[in-house]
C-alpha positions in Angstrom: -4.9 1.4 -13.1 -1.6 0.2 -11.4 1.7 0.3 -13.3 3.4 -3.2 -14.2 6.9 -3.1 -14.1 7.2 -5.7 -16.2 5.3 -4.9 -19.5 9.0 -4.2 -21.1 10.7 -7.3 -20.4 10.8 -7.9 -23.9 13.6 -5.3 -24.8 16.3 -5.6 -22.2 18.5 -3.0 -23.5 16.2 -0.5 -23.2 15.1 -0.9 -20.3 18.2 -1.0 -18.7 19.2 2.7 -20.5 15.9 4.0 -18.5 16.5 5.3 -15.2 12.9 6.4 -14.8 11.5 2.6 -15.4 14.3 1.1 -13.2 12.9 3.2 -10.5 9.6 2.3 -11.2 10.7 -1.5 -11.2 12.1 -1.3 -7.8 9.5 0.0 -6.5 6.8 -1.9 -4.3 3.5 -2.5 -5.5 1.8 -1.2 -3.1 3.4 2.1 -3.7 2.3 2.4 -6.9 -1.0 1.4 -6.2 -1.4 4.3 -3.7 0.0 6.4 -6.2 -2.6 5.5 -8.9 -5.2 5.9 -6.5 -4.3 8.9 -5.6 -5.3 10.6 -9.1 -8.3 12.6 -8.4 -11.8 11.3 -11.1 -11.1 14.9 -13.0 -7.6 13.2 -13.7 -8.8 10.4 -14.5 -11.7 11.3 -17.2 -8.8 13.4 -18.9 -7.0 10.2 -19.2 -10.1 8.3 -20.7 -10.5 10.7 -23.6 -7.1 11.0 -24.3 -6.6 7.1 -24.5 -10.3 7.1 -26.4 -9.0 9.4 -28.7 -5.7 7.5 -29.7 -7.6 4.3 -30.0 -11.0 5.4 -31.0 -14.1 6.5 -30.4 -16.8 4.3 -31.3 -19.5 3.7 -28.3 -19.2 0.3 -27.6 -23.1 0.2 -27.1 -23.4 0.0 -30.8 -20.9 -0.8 -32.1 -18.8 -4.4 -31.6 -15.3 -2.5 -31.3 -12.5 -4.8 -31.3 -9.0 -3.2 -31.4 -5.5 -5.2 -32.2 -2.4 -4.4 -31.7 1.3 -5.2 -30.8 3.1 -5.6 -27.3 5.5 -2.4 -28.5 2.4 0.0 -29.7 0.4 -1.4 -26.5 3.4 -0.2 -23.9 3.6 3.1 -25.6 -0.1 3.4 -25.4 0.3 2.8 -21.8 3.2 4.5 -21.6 1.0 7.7 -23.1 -1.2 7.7 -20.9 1.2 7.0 -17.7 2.9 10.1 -18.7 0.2 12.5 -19.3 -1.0 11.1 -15.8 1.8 12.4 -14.3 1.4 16.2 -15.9 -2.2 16.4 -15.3 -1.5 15.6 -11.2 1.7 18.0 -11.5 -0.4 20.7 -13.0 -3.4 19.8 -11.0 -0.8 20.6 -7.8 0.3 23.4 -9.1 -3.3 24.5 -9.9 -4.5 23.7 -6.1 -0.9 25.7 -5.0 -1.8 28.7 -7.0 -4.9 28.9 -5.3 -3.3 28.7 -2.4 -1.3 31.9 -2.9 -4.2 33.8 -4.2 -6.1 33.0 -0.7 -3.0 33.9 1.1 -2.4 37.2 -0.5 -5.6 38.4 -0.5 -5.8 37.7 3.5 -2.7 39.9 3.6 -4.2 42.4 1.7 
């Protein structure tokens, strides 16, 4: 999953009052595909059930799902998950740096 800076064209004004999707505009693609790649598969299956669970669950295996939608609840779908991305890999850090510590202390110990 790689970001596309333009999936807000649409509203102008808006995006032009966020400073965190300008960023992510100027940014190179390559960037932010590094970035995405960078979330680890734990990250990643969180992401899966939380987007299954705001569109729905049905197993596709027997069911014929088909969901419709709008370009504005689409980019906040997307937007969703971008952003609980980005908490799960700060808490997963912080996770990994808390570990870290507890290692370290106990050596000291």
């Amino acid at each position: 999953m790689v970001f596309n800076p333009n999936f807000s064209d649409s509203n102008a004004q808006q995006t032009a009052a966020n400073p965190l999707l300008n960023y992510l505009q100027q940014q190179h693609p390559e960037v932010l595909s590094r970035i995405a790649k960078s979330a680890s598969p734990e990250i990643k299956e969180i992401i899966s059930h939380n987007v299954q669970g705001l569109v729905g669950g049905l197993p596709s295996e027997n069911f014929n799902v088909q969901i419709t939608t709008d370009r504005d609840n689409l980019a906040g779908l997307l937007a969703s998950a971008m952003m609980t991305g980005y908490f799960l890999r700060q808490m997963e850090q912080r996770m990994q740096l808390d570990e870290h510590l507890a290692n370290t202390n106990s050596i000291n110990q």
